[in-house]
C-alpha positions in Angstrom: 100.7 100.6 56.8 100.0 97.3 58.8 96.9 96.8 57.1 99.2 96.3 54.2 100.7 93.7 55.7 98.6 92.0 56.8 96.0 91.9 54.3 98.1 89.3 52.8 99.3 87.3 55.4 98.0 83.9 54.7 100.0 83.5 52.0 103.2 84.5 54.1 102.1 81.5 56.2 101.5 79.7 53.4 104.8 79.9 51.9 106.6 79.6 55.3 104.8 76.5 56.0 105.1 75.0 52.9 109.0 76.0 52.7 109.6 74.5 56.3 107.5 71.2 55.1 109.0 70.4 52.0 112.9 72.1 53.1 112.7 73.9 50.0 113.1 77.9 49.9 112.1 79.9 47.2 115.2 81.1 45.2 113.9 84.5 45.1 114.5 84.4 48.5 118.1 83.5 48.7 119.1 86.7 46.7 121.2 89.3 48.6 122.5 92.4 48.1 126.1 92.8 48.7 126.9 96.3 50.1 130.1 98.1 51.4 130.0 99.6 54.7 132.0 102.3 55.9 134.7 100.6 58.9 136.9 103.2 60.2 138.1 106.8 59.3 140.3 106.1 56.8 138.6 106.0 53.0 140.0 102.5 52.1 138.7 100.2 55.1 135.2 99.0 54.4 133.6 95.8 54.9 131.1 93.5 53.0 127.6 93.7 54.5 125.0 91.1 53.1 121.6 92.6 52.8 118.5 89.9 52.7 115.0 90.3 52.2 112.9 90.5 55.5 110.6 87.7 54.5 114.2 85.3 54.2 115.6 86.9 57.4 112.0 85.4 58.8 112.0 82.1 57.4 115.7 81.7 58.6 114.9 82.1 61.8 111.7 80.0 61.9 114.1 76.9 60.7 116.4 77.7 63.4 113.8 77.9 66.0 112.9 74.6 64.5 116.4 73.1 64.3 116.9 73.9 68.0 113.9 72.8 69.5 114.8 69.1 67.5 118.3 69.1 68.9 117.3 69.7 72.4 114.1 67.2 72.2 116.7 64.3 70.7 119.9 65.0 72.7 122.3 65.1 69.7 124.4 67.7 71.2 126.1 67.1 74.7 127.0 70.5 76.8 131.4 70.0 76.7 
């Protein structure tokens, strides 16, 4: 099954880099599945759950690895 995955990977990095570069993201990727999940015992207490694709999940972190790493180099935050 990883060979799946991999087989294609250049044009993951492709599309990550070239979403990061131009801070555009596909808007296939911002569609999410809205899901109820079960809170407690009783019947009537659920909660939304948002469901995203894995490749989005991915590139959200990568531009908040990014994000961060610019913050700390530039000192725009101070620690309160």
């Amino acid at each position: 099954m990883g060979k799946i995955y991999f087989k294609n990977f250049n044009i993951y990095i492709y599309i990550y880099n070239a979403s990061l570069e131009s801070d555009i993201s596909p808007d296939r990727l911002k569609i999410k599945t809205v899901e109820p999940l079960h809170k407690r015992k009783k019947i009537q207490h659920y909660r939304p759950i948002s469901l995203l694709l894995a490749f989005s999940k991915i590139l959200e972190t990568l531009m908040k690895n990014r994000l961060i790493v610019f913050i700390t180099k530039n000192n725009i935050l101070t620690q309160a």
